[in-house]
C-alpha positions, 0 to 999 in steps of 0.5 A: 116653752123656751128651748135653748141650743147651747146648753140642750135645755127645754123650760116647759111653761106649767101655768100659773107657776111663775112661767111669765117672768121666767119668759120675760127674763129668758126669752132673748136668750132662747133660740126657739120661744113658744109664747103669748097664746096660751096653747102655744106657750104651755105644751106639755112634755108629750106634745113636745116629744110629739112635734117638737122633739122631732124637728131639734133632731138634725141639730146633733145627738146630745139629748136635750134636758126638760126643766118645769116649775111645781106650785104647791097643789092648793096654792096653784088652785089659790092662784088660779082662783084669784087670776079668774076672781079679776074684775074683767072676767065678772060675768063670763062663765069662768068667773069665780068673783060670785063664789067662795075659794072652799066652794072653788076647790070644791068644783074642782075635785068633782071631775066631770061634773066640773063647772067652767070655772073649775075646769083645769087640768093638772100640774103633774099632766105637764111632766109625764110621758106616753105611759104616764110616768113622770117624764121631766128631768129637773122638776124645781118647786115654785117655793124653790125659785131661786135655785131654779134661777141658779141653776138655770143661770149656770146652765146658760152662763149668764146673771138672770133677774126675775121682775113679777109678772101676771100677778093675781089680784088679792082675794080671800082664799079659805078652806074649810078643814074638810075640804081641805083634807078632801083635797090633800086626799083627791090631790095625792099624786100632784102633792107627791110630783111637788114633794119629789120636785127640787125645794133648794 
């Protein structure tokens, strides 16, 4: 999370959507960057109301605006797929390196019963608020890269270049047609925060 003074911006870090190379090109310019361990880096929009909000509260009563990046559903999974397919991880319990992306995706629909592997949230869990509604004011796809950095570059007055970062080693990722109309079906609400988010 990059929360910027001036402009009353909060970038909201959703993992495995392009957070680190935005991090990496905007973190000087913030005022407040919360970074590096993982459950510092990605808090959601409510932990942010909860303990973060609060202590930008002094600083005067424009309200700050929330910005956050939107994978594709099965490509965030495809993501997160390849990211725990890396050769370090073979043989800890969150390795898929062994398994098929179909079989992958397939755990992860099991709710509960979901092996370490699968155990992820969800994209649209890091957009809502207390009551569940979707909460974030500029939601950009990760397809949409560029008018994120557009806008986020008018917003901060200044040129943003974005190096790749933390990319996920290649790895096969093929979906039966089954599994993928399960998903489209068990993923309905993360397609439609993708779709309703900004695409150009």
């Amino acid at each position: 999370m990059l929360i910027f003074i001036q402009p009353r911006l909060v970038l909201l870090s959703v993992p495995k959507t392009g957070t680190t190379a935005l991090e990496q090109a905007l973190a000087p310019k913030a005022e407040i960057a919360f970074r590096s361990r993982p459950e510092i880096k990605h808090l959601n929009h409510r932990q942010y109301l909860n303990r973060i909000k609060p202590l930008l509260a002094p600083l005067g009563e424009k309200p700050f605006e929330s910005v956050a990046v939107l994978r594709e559903p099965l490509d965030w999974l495809r993501s997160w797929y390849r990211f725990r397919a890396r050769d370090e991880l073979i043989g800890h319990q969150n390795s898929t390196a062994q398994i098929s992306f179909d079989q992958f995706v397939r755990d992860y629909l099991s709710d509960d019963r979901r092996p370490p592997h699968a155990r992820l949230g969800r994209q649209s869990d890091f957009l809502i608020d207390h009551a569940g509604k979707m909460a974030v004011q500029h939601v950009f796809r990760y397809e949409a890269m560029d008018a994120l950095v557009a806008f986020l570059a008018q917003r901060l007055k200044t040129p943003i270049t974005l190096e790749r970062a933390n990319v996920s080693p290649p790895a096969v990722a093929d979906l039966s047609p089954e599994t993928q109309s399960m998903a489209r079906t068990e993923l309905a609400q993360e397609y439609a925060a993708w779709e309703a988010a900004i695409s150009a």
